[in-house]
KEBAMI-577534 format. One record per residue: residue in one letter; z, y, x of N, C-alpha, C, O in turn. Coordinates in steps of 0.02 Angstrom, whole numbers, plus 50000, padded with zeros to 5 digits. Layout:
BEGIN
AZYXZYXZYXZYX/...
This chain:
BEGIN
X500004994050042500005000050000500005006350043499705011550031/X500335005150089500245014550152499875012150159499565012450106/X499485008050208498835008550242498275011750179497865016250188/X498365008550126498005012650072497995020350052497495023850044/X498805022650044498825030250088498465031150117497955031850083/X498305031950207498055032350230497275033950214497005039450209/X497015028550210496335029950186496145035550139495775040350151/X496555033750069496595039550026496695046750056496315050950034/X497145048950102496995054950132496415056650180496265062350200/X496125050950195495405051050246494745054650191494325059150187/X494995049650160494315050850111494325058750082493815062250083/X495045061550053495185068150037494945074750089494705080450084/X495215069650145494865079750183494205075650213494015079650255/X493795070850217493215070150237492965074150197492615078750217/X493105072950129492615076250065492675085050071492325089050038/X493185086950119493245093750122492805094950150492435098950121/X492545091950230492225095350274491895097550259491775096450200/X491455102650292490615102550248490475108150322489995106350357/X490835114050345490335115150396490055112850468490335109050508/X489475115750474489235112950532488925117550602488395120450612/X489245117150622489035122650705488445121350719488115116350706/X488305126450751487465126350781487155129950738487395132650689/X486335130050764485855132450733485545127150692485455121250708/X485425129550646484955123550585484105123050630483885127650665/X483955120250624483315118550683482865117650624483025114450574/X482175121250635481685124750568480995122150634480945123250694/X480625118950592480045119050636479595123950654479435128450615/X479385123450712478845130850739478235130650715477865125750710/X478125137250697477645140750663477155137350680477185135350739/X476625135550644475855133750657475585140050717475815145750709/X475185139050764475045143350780474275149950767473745147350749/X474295156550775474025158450733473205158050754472805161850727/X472995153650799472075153050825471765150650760471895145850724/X471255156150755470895154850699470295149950698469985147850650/X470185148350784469755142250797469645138450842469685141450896/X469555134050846469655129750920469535130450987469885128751035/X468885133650983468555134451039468025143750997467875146050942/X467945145851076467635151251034466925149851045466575153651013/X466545144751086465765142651068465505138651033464905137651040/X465925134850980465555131050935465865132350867466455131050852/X465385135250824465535138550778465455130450724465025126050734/X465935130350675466205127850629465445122850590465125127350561/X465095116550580464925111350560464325112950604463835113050568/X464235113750643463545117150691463335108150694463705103450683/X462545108150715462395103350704461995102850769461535106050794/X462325097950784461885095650883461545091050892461725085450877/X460925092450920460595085550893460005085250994459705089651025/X460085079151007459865078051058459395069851038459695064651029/X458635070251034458285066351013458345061351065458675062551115/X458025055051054457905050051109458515043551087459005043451050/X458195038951128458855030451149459445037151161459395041951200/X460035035551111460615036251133460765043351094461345045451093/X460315046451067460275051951059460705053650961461225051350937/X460195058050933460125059150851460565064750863460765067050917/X460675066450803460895073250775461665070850746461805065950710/X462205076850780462745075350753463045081350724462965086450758/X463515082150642463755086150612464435088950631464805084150625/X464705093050646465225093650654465715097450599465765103550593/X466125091450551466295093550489467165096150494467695093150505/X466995102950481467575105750477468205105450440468245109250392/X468685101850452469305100550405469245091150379469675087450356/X468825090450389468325083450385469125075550408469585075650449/X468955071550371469635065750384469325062950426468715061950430/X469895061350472469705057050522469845048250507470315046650470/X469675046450518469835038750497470485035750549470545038150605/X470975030050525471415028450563471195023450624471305022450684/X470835021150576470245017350648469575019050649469065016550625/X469775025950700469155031850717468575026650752467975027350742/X468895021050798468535017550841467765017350808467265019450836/X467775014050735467305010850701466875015150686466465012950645/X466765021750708466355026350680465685024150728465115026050713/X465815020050784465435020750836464965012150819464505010050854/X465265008450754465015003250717464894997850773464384994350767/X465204997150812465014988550843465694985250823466214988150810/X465554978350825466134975250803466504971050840467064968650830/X466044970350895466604969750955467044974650995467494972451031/X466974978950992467374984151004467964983850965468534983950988/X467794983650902468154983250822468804978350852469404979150863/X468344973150858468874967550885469514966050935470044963050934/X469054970650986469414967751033470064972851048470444970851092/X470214978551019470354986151003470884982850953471474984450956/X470674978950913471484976350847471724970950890472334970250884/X471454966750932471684962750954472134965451020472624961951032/X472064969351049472414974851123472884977851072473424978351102/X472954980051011473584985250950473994978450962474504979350997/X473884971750941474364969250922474634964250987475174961550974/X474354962551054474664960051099474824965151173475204963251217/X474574969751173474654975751233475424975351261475804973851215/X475644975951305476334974151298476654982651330477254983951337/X476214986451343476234994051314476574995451268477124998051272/X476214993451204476364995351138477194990851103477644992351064/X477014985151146478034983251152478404983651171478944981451153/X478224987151226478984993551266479034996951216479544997051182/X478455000451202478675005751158478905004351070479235008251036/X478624997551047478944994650987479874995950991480294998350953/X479884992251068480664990451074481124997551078481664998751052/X480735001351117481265010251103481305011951055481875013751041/X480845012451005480865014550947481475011050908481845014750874/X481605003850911482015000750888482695002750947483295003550934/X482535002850978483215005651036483655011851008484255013251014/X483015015650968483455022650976483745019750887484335018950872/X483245018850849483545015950790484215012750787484555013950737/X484435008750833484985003850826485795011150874486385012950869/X485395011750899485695019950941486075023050890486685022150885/X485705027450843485765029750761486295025950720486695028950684/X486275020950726486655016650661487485015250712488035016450686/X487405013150773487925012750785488545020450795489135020550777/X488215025650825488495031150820488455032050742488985032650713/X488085032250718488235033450628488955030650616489415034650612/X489075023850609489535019550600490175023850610490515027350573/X490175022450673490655028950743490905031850717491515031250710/X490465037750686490805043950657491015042450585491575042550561/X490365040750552490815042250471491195037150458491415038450402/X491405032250473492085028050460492295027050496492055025850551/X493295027350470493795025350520493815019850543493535015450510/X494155017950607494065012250654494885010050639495455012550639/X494485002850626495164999750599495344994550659494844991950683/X495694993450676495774985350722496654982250700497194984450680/X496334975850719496914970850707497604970750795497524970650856/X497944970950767498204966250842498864961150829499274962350784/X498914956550863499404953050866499694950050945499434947650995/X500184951250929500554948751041501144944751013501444945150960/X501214940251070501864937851064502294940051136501964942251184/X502654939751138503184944951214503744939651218504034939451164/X504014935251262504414932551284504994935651340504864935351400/X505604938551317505754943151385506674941951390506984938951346/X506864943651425507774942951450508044949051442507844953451480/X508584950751388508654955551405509404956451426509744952751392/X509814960351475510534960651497510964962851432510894967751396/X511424957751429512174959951358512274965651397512334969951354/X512334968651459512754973451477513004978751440513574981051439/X512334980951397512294985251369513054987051294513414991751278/X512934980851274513334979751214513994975751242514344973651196/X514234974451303514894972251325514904965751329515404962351321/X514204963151343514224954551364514154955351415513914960251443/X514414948651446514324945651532513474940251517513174939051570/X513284938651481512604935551469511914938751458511804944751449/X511624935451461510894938851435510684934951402510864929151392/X510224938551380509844936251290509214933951317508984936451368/X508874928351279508134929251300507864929051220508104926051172/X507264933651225507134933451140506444931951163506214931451220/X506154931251094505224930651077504954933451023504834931350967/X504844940551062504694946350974504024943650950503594942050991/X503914943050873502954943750885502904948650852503364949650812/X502494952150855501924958450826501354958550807500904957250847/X501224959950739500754960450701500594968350667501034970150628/X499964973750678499804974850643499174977150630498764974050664/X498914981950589498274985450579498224992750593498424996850551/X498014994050634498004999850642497285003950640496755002450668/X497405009250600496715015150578496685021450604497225024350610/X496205024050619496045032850643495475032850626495005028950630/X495625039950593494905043350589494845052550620495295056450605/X494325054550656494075061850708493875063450630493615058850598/X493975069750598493715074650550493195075450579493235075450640/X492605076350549492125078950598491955086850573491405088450552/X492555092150579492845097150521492125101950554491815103450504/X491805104450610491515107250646490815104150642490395108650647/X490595099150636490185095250616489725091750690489185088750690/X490065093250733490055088250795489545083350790488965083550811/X489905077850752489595069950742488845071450700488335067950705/X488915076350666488405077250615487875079450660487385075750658/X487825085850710487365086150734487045081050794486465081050815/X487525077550812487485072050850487055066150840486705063250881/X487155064850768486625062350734485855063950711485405060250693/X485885070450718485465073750683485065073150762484485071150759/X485315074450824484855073050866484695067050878484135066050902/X485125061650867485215053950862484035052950829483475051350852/X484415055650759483925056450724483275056650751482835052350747/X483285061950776482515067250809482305062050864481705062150880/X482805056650901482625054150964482275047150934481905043350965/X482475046450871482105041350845481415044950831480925041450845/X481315049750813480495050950772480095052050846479495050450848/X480425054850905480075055550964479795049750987479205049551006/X480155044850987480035037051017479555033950955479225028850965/X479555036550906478925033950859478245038150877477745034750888/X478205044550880477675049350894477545045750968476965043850979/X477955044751010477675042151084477275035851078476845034551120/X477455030451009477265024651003476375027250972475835024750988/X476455030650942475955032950910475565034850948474985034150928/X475635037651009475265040651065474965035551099474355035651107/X475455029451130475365024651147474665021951109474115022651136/X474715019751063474175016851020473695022651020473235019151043/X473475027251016472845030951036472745029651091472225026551105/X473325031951156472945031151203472315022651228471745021551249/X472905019151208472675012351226471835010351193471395006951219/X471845014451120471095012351089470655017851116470075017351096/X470765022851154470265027651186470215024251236469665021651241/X470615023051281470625019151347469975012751343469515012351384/X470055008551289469675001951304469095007551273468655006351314/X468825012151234468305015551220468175016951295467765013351324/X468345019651313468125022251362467875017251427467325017851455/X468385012251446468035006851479467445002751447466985000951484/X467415001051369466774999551380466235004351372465685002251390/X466265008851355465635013051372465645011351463465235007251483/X465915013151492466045012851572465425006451587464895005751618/X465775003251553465264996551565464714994951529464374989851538/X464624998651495464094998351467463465002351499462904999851504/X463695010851525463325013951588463205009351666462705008951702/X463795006951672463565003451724463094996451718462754994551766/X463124992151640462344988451652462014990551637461574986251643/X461704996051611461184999451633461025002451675460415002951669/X461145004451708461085006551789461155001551849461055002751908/X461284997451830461154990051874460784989251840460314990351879/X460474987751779459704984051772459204988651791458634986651805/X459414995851795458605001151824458445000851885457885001051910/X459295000151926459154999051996458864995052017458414996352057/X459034988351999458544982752024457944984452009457544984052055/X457684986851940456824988051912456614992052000456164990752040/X457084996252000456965002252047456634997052112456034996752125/X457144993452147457264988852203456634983752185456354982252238/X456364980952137455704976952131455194983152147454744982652189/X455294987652119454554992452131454734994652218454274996252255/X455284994552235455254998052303454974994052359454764996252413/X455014985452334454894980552389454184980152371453824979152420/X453864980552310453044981852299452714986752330452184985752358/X453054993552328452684997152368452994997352440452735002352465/X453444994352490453364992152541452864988852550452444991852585/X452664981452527452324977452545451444981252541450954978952570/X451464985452512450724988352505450584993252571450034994352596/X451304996152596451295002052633451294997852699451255000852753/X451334991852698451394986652749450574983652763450294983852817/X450364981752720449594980152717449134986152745448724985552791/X449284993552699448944999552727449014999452793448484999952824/X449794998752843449834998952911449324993452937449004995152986/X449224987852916448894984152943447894984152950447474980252972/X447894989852922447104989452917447074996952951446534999752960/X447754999952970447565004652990447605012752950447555017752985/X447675013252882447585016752840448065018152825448015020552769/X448895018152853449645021452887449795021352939449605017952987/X450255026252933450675024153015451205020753007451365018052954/X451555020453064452185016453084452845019853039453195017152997/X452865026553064453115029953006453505028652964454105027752955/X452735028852919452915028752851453055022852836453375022152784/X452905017852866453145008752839454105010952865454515008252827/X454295013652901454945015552924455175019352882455795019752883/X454865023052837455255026252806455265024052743455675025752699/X454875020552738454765015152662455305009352674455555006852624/X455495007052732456065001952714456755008152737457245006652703/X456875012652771457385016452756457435016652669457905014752634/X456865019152652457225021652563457185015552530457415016452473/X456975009252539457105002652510458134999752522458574998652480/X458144999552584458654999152604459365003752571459875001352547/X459175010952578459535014752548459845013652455460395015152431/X459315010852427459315009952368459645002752357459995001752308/X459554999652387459934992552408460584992252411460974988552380/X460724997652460461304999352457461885001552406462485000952418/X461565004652338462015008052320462045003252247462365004552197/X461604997252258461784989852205462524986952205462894985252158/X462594986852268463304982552253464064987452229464564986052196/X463894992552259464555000252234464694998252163465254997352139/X463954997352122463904997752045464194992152004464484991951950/X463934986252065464294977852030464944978152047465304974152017/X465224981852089466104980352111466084984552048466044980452002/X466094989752026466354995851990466374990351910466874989451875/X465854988351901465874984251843466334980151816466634980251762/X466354974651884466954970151908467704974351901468154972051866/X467774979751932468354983351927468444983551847468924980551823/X467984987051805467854989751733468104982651693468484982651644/X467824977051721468074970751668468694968651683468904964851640/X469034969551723469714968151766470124973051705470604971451670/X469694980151707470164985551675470344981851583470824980551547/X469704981551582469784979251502470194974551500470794974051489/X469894971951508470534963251505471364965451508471724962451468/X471564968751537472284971751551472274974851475472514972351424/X471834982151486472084985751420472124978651359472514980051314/X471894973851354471754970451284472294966551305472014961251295/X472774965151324473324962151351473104955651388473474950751389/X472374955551424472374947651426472284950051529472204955551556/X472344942751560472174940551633471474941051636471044938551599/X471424945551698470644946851742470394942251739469784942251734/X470674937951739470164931251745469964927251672469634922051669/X470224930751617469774927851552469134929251547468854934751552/X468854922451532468174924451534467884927251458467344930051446/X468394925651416467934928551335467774936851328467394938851284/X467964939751359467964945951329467194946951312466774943151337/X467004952451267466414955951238465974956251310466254954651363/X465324958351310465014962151335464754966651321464274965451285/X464854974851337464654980051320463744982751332463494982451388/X463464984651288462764987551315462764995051300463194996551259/X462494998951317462505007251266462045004551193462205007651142/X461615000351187461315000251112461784996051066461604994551009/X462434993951092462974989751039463374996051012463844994550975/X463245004551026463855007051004463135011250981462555010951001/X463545016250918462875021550890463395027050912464005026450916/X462965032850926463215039450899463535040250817463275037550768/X464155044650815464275043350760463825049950723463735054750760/X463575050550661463015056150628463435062750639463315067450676/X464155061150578464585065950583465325066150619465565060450620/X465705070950647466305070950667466885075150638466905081250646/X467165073050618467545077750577468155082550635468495079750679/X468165088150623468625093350669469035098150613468935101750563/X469705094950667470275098450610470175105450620469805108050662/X470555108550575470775114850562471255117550620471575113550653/X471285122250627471745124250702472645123650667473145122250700/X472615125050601473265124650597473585117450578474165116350558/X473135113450587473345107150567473315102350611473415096650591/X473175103950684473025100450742473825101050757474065096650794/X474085104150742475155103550786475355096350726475895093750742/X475195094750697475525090450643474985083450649475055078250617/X474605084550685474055077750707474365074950777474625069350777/X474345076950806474065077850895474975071550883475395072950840/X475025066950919475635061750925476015065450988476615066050976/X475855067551038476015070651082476455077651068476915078751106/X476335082451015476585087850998477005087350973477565089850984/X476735081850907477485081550872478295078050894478865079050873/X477965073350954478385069850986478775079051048479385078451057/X478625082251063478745087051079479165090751060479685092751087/X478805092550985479285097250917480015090750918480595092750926/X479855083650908480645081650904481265083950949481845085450935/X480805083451024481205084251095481525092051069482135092751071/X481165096851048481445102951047482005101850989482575103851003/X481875098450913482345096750893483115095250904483615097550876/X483035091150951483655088250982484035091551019484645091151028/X483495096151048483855100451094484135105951061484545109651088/X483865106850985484315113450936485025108450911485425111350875/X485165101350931485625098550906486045099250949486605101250935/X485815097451020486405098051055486735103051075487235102551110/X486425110551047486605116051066487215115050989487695118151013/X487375113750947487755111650901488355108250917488895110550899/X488275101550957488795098250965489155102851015489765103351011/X488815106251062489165111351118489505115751103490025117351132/X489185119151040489615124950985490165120650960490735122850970/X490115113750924490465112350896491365110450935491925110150909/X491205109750986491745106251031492255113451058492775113751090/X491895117551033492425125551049492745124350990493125129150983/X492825119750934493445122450887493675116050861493315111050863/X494405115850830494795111350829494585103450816494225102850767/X494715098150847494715093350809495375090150790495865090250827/X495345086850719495895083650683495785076250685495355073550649/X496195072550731496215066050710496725063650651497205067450649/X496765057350595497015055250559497245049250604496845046850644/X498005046150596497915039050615498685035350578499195038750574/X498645028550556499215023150542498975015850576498565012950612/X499565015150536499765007450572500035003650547500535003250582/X500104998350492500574994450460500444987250492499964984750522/X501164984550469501314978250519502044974050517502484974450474/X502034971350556502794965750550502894965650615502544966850664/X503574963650605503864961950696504544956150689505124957650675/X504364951650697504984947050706505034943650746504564943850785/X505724937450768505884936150827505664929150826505604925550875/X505544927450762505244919750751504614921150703504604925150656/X504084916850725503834914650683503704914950620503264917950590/X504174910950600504244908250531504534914250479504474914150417/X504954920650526505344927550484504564930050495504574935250462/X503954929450520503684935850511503404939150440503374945250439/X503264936750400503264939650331503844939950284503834940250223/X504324939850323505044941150275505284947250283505254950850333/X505614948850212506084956750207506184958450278506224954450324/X506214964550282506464969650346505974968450392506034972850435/X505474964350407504974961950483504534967250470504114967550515/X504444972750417503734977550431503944982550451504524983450471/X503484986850448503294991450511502794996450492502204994750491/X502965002250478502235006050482502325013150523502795013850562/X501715019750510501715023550551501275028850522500735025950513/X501225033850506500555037650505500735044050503501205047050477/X500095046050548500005052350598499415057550577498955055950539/X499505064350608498855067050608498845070250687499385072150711/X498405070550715498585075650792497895082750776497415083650739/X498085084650805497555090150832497685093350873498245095150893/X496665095650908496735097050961496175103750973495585104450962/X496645107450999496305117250984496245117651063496725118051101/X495625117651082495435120451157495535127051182495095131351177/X496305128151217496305133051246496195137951295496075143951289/X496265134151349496145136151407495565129251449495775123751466/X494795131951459494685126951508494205128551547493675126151567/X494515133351553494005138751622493465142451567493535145351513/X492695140451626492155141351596491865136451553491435137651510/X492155129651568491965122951554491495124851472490895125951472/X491805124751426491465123151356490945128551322490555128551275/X491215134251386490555140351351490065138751390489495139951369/X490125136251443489555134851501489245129751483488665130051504/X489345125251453489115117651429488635121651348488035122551338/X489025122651323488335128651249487815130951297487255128651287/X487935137351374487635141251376486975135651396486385137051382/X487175128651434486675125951463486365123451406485755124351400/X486835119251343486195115451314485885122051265485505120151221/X485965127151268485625133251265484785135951284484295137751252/X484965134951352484465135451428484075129551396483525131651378/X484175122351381483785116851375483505118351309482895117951312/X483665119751262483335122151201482565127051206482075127051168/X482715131451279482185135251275481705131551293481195129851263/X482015129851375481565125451416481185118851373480695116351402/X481365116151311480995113151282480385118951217479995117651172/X480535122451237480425126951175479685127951212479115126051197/X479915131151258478995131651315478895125451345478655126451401/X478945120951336478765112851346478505112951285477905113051298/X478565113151202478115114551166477545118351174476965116251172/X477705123851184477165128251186476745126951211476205128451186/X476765123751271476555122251331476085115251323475655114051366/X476205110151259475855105851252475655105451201475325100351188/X475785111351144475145115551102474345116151129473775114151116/X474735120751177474055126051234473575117351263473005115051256/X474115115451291473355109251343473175104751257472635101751260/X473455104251202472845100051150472465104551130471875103151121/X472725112151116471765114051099471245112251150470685109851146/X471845115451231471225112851282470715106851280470155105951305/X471135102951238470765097151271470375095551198470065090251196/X470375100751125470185099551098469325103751102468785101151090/X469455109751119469075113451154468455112151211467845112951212/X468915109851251468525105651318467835097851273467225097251281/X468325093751231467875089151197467385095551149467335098151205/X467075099151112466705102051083466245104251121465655102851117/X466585109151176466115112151236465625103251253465065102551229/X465905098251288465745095351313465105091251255464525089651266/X465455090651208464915087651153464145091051161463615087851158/X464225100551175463865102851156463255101751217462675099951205/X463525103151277463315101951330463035096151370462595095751413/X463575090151334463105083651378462435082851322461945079451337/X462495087051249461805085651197461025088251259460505085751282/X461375093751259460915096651294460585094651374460025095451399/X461135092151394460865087951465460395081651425459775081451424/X460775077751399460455074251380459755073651332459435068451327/X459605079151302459075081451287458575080651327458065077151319/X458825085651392458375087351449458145080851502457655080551539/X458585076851496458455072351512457825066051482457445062551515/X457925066651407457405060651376456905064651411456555062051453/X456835074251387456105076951395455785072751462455245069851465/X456375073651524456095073051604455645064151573455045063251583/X456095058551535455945053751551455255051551504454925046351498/X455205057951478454495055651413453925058451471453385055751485/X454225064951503453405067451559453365062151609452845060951640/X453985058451619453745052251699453255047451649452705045051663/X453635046951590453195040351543452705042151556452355039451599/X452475048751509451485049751506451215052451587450645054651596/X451715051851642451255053351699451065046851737450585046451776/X451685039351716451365033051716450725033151672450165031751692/X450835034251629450265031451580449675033651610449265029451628/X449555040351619449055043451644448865040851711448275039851727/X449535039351762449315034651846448935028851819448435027351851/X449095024851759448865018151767448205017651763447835014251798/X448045022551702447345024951664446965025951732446435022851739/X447225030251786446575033751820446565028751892446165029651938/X447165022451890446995016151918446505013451921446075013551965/X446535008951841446005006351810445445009151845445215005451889/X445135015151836444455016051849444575017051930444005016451952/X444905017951973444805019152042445045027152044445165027952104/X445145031552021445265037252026445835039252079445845044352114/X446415032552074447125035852120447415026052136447415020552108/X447625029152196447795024052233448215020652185448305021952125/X448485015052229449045008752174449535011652215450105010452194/X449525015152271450195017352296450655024052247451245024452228/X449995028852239449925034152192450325030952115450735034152080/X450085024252103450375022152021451125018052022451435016651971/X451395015952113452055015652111452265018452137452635015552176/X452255024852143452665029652129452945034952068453465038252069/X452405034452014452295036151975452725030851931453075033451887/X452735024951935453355018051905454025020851918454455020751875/X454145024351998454795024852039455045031852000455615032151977/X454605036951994454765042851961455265040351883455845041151864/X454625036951856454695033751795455515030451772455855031751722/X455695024951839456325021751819456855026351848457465025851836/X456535031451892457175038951916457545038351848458035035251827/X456995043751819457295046351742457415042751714457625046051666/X457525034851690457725031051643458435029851698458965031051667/X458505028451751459275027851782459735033551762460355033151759/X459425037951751459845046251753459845046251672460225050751655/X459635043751628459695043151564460425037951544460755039651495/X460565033551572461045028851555461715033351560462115032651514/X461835036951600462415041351613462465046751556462965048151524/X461875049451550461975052851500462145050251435462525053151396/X461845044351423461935042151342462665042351344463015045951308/X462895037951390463655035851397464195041351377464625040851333/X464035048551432464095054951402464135055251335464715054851315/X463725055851292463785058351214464175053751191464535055651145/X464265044951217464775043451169465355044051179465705044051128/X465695044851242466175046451274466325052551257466915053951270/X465865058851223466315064351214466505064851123466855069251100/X466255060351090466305058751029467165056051030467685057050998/X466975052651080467935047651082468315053551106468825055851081/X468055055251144468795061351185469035064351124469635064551110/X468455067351077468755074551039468975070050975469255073850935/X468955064850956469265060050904469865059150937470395058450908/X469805059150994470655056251023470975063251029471455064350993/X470725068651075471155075151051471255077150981471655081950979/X471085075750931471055076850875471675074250853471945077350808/X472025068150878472335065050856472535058250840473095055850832/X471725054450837471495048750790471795046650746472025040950752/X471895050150686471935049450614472465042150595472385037450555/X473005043850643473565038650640473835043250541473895040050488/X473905048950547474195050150473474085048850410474395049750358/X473395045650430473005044450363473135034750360472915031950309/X473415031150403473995026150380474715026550364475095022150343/X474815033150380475565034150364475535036050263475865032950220/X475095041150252474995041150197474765035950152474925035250093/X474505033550174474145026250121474865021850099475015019250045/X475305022350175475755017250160476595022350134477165020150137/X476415028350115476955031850075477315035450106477805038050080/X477135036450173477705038950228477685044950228477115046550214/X478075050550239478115056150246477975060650313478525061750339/X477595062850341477385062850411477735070950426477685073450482/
């Protein structure tokens, strides 16, 4: 029945508390850029003809899909991209923090809003001298002790509360980081296989290249022999054979490196042999791309918002620092028995109880507790421009992908043009073959021109799809549009 006291007065001034120190922490303003970038004006339409090429929309305010990957429609990609989400062991470090900070939360929760009860029981065997009471003997007794004892910290200042509240924020950070995680990882394998996909094409031109270079050696070799070259030029025809030879194997390690890479990102050993093979004609340009709104890129981007939490936390702990400048009230009892046998311990007279309140008003402790506010103060800002600060680099990098969209169109443009004039200046060498008009040396070179511009084309395609992924991944990749489907509040 006291220990029930007890509680009953816990519960009475818990229900009093109610204020809470600190600043209430309000999220930061959207910021006020009215557009992403200032050279690409809002659904502008870029269009670079040719293999690899077409016309792309750029739709303003436009949804991004949660699996942006698929815009680029191959389905091994598709594949191997859900299959790297669910074994990456990336993405299960970061499963397990998330659950780290979660279980973090519940146990400090616990902590604070209920009193801590514990049991104890001892038994004590001890001698004690009659002297005291006018014997020549001593006593030996065997007390036992039983009881329960409770306390509860008021959290009158609201301490525990903001404690939690950053508890809180450290959970949504470690989800936004998970979230990050998973973009990065499906841009990453985007990006390696395009990688590999530029590099077999550029190993299959080189070799084209390396068959036409050993053809027109062998011709420039025959000419020396009738007399109709010099020494020379057969020397300088296997210098640039050689040279080109050379720069075959850079491309097959780099590949080799590229399938090593994938295999990791997809959680599997370098040495599996299943993975996909990438070409540039297995992925399309996507037609349209959708580009957020400037004020809606701080509430996309996994990186920012994981940011805005950090600053969160840091408006909490400037709370618990305030909070610890003013009193705390502990509650505490104890009910129980004490007897010398056994068998008396639940009999008349063996109990025992106790109950307390203490408090404790910080008076004197130097600089100690204003200095501890002023710092987690200082850390509030210093996260404050750590926001700001990773605002500024996602437009950059949202910015940088648009510029770049706009620009590799245009290289790449310039590029089909170069590779349509080598086409019709083969066409035209072969034509004026046929009749005798121009040497066969004259028509492989005119091949060599020819597979130039188709080598210098593979880089570029790769380009346009690679800047499609960047600005889908600065964008965000449309992780919110599964949070919504599945009810969540973002």
């Amino acid at each position: 029945m006291r220990i029930g006291s007890v509680f009953s007065v816990v519960t009475v001034l818990a229900a009093l508390v109610g204020c809470t120190a600190g600043p209430d922490f309000h999220r930061p303003e959207a910021p006020g850029a009215k557009a992403l970038t200032a050279v690409t004006p809002p659904a502008q339409v870029i269009s670079s003809p040719g293999p690899g090429g077409g016309e792309q929309r750029l739709v303003q305010g436009g949804k991004i899909p949660e699996q942006w990957w698929r815009l680029f429609q191959c389905e091994a990609l598709d594949r191997l991209i859900r299959q790297a989400l669910k074994e990456s062991p990336t993405l299960e470090a970061a499963s397990a923090r998330v659950r780290q900070a979660q279980e973090t939360y519940r146990s400090r929760g616990s902590a604070i809003r209920y009193p801590k009860i514990d049991g104890n029981l001892s038994v004590n065997r001890q001698q004690i001298s009659g002297a005291a009471i006018g014997e020549r003997k001593s006593f030996v007794l065997t007390l036992f002790d039983g009881t329960l004892n409770a306390s509860y910290t008021l959290d009158l200042a609201g301490s525990g509360r903001r404690e939690l509240e950053g508890l809180a924020a450290q959970i949504d950070y470690q989800r936004f980081q998970l979230e990050g995680a998973q973009l990065t990882l499906a841009a990453n394998i985007v990006a390696a296989a395009l990688n590999e996909a530029s590099l077999r094409a550029r190993i299959a031109e080189t070799r084209t290249l390396i068959d036409l270079q050993k053809r027109q050696l062998e011709l420039v070799d025959e000419q020396l022999q009738v007399g109709a070259t010099s020494l020379p030029d057969l020397l300088a025809q296997k210098s640039q054979l050689a040279q080109l030879v050379a720069t075959l194997s850079p491309l097959e390690k780099e590949l080799e490196l590229s399938r090593h890479l994938l295999a990791v990102l997809a959680g599997r050993f370098p040495g599996d042999a299943d993975l996909p093979t990438f070409s540039l004609d297995d992925l399309k340009l996507p037609g349209e791309l959708p580009v957020s709104l400037p004020s809606d890129l701080v509430r996309q981007r996994p990186d920012i918002r994981a940011s805005e939490e950090l600053l969160h936390a840091a408006s909490a702990d400037v709370g618990v620092a305030t909070a610890n400048l003013y009193p705390q009230i502990t509650l505490s009892g104890n009910v129980g028995s004490e007897a010398i046998k056994l068998g008396d311990f639940f009999a008349n007279g063996t109990g025992i109880w106790s109950i307390g309140a203490g408090l404790v008003q910080p008076i004197f402790h130097g600089d100690e507790l204003t200095a501890k506010r002023r710092a987690a103060q200082s850390a509030y800002e210093a996260a404050l421009a750590q926001y700001k600060e990773t605002v500024l680099q996602g437009f950059q990098n949202v910015a940088d992908a648009l510029h770049a969209i706009d620009r590799d169109a245009a290289t790449l443009q310039a590029l089909t043009a170069a590779e349509a004039a080598a086409r019709d200046s083969l066409e035209a060498s072969r034509e004026q073959f046929q009749v005798g008009m121009v040497s066969y040396l004259t028509l492989l070179n005119a091949q060599r021109q020819y597979q130039d511009a188709r080598l210098a084309l593979a880089p570029a395609r790769a380009a346009r799809l690679s800047d499609s992924a960047q600005l889908l991944q600065a964008l965000g990749g449309g992780w919110w549009n599964r949070e919504k489907e599945n009810g969540t509040d973002t």
